[in-house]
Structure formats: C-alpha cells, structure tokens
FIBA-817070 format. One line per 2 residues: number of its first residue (from 1); their letters; for each residue x, y, z of N, C-alpha, C, CB. Coordinates in pm, 1 decimal. Each point is the difference from the previous one (the first is absolute). Glycine has a CB too. Layout:
<atoms>
NUM = a = X,Y,Z,X,Y,Z,X,Y,Z,X,Y,Z  ... $
</atoms>
This chain:
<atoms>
1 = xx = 85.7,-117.3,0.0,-85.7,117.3,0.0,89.8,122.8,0.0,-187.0,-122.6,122.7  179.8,226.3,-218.4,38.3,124.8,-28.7,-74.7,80.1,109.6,43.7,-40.6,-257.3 $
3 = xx = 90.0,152.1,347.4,-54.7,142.9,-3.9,45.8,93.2,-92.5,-26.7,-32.0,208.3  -74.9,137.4,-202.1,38.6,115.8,-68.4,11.8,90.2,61.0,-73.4,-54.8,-145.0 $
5 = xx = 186.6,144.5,90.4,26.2,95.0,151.1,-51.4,153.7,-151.0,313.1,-160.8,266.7  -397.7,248.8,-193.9,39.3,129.6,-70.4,-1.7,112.2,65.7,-70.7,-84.9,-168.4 $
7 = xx = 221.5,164.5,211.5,74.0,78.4,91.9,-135.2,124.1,19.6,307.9,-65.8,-93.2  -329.2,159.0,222.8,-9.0,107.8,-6.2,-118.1,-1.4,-86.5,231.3,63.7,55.5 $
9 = xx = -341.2,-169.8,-82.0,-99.3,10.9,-74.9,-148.3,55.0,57.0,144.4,-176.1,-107.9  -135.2,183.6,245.1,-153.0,49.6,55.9,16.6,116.6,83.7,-98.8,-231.4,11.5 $
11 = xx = 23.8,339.3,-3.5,-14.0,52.2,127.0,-99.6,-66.6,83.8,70.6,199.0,-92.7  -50.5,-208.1,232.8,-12.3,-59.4,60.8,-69.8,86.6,187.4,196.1,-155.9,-223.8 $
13 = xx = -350.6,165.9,210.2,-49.4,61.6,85.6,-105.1,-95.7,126.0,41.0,198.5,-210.8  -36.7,-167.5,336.1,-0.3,-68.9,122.5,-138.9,59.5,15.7,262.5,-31.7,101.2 $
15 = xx = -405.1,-8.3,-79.5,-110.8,63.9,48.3,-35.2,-64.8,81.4,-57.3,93.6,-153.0  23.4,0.3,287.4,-38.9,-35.1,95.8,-76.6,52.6,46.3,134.7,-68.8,10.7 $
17 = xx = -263.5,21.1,36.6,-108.8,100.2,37.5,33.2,122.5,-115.3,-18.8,-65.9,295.9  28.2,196.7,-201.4,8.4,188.2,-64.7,119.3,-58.7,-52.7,-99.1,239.6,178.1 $
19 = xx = 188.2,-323.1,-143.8,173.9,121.7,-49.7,10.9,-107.7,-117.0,196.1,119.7,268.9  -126.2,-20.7,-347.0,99.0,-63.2,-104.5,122.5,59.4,6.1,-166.5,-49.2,-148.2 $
21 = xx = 255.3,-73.7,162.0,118.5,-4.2,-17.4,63.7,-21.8,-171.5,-32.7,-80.7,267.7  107.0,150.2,-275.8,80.5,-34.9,-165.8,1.2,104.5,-75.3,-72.4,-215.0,-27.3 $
23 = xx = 136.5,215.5,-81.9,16.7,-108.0,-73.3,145.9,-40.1,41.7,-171.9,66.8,-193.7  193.5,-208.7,187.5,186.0,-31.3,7.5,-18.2,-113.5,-87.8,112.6,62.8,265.8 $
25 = xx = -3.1,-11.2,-364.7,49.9,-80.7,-123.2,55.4,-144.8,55.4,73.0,233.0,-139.3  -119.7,-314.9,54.1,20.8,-124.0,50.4,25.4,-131.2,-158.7,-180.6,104.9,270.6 $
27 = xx = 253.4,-175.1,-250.6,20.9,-147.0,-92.7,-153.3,-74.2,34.1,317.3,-48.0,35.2  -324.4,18.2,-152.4,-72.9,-159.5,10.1,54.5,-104.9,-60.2,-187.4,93.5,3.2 $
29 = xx = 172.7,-190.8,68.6,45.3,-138.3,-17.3,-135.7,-81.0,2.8,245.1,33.3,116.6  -252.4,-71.5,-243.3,-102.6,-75.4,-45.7,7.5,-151.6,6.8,-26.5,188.6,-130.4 $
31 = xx = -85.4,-264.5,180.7,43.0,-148.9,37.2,-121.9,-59.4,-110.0,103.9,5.7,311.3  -57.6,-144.4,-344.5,-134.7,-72.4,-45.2,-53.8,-106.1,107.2,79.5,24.0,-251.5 $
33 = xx = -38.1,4.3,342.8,-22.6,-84.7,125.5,-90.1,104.8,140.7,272.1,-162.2,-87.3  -204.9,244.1,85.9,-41.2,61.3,143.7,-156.5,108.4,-86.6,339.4,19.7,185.0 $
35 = xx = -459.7,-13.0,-77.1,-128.0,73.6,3.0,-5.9,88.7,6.8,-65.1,-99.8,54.8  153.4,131.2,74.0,-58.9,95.2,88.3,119.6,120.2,1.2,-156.5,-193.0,155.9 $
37 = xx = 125.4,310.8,-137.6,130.3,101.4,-63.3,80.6,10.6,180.9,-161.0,208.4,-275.2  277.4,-196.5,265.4,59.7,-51.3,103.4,142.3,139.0,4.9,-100.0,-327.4,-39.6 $
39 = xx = 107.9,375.7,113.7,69.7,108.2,16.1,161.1,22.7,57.4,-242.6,34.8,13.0  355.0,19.5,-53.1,106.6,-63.3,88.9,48.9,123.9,144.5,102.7,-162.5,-267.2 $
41 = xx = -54.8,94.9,349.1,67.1,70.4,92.7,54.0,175.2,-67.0,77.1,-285.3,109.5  -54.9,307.9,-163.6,69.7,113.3,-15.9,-131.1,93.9,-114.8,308.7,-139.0,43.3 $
43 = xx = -392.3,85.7,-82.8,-164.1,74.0,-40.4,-39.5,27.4,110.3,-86.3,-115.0,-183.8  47.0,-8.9,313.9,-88.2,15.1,106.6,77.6,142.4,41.1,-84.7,-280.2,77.1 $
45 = xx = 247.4,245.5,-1.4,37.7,143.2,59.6,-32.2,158.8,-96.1,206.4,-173.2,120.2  -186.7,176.4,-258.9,-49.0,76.7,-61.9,-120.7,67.4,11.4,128.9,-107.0,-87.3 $
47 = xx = -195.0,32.1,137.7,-152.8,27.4,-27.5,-12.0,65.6,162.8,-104.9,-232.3,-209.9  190.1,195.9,307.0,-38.3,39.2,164.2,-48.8,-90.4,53.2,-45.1,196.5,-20.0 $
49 = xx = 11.0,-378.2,-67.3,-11.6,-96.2,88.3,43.7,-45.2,126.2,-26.4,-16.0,-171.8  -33.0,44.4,330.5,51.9,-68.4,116.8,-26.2,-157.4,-1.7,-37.9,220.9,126.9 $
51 = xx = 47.0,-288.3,-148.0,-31.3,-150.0,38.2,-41.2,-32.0,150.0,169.8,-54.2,-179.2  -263.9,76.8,232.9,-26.8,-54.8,176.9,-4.8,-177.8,21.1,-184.4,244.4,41.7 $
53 = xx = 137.4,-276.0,-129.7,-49.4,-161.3,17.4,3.0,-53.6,-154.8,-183.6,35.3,230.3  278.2,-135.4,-311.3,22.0,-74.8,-84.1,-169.4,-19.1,-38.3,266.1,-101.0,87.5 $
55 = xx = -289.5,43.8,24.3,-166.3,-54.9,-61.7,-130.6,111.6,-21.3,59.8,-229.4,147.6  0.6,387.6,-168.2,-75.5,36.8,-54.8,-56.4,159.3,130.3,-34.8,-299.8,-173.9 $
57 = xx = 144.2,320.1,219.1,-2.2,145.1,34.8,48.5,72.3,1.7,-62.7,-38.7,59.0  33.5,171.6,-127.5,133.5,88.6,-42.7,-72.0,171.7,-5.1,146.6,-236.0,-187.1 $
59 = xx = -9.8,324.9,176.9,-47.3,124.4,50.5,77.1,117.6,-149.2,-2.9,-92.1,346.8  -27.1,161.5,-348.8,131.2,91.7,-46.5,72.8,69.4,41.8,-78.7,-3.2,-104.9 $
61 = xx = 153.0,6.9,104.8,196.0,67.9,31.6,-97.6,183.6,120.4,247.9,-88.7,-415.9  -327.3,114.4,382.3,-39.9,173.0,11.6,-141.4,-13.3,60.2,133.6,114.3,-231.8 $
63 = xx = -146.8,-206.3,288.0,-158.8,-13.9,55.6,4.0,-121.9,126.1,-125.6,62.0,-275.7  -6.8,-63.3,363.1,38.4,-71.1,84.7,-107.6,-127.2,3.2,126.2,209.3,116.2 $
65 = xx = -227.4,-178.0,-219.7,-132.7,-99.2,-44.7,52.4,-154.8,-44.2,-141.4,229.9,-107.3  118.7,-295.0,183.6,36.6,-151.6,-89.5,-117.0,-47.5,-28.9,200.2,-80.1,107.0 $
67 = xx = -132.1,53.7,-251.9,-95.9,-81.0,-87.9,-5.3,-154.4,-13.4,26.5,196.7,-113.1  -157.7,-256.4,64.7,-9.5,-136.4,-37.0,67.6,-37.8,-144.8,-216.6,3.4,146.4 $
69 = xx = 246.3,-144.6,-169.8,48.9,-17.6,-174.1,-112.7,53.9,-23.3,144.4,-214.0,-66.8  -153.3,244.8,-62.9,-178.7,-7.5,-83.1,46.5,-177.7,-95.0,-91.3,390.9,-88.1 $
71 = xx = -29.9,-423.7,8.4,-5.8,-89.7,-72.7,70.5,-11.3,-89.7,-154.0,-0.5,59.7  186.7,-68.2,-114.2,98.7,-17.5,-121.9,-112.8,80.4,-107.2,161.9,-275.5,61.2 $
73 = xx = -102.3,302.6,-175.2,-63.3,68.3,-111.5,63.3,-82.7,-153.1,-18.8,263.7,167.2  -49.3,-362.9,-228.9,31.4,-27.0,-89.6,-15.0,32.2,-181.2,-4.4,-106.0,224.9 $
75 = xx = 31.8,140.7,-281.1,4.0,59.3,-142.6,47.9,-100.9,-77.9,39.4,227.2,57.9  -149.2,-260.4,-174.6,68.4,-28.7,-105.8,-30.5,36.2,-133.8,41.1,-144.2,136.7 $
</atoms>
C-alpha cells in the first residue's frame, strides 16, 4: 500500500464552539488504508492543542475550558 505525501497542501483551521483557530499550513499524507484524518504532534502544538487525557480531553494553549473529543467526521 502507497502513501502520498503532498507538502504544505492545506490550511488547516481548529473550531471550537465560538473560536477559530488558524489557518496553519500543513502536509498531507494520504493513506489507502487509514479513515479517519489523524493529526501530528507538531499541527496539534500549532494549533494551541493542550492534551489533558489521551482518551479524549483537551484544552487550548490560551483558555482554561476543557473540551470533549467530538466524533470522528468522515468524507468521501
């Protein structure tokens, strides 16, 4: 199975409730395997991602509200 990588191809914006965060230029790496769009360590910090809990609680870098995951969102 092929990825495809194409550099610096999206802007890339964070909505949450009111705020939007972005835009921050970002790669995609395209899978014929993986669903679900999956983000790396150095986007999340970009964006002001705090991580509180792996399984799905997190805040931004400038606020003190923690949030739930939301649902996956699939496109095809």
């Amino acid at each position: 199975m092929r990825n495809y990588l194409a550099p610096r191809a999206v802007d890339v914006y964070l909505l949450a409730g009111s705020r939007v965060v972005g835009p921050v230029t970002a790669d995609v790496m395209i899978s014929g395997v993986e669903v679900e769009v999956l983000i790396s360590d150095r986007l999340a910090s970009a964006l002001g991602i705090v991580i509180l809990d792996p399984m799905g609680r997190w805040r931004l870098r400038d606020e003190d509200i923690v949030r739930e995951t939301e649902p996956p969102q699939y496109w095809e």
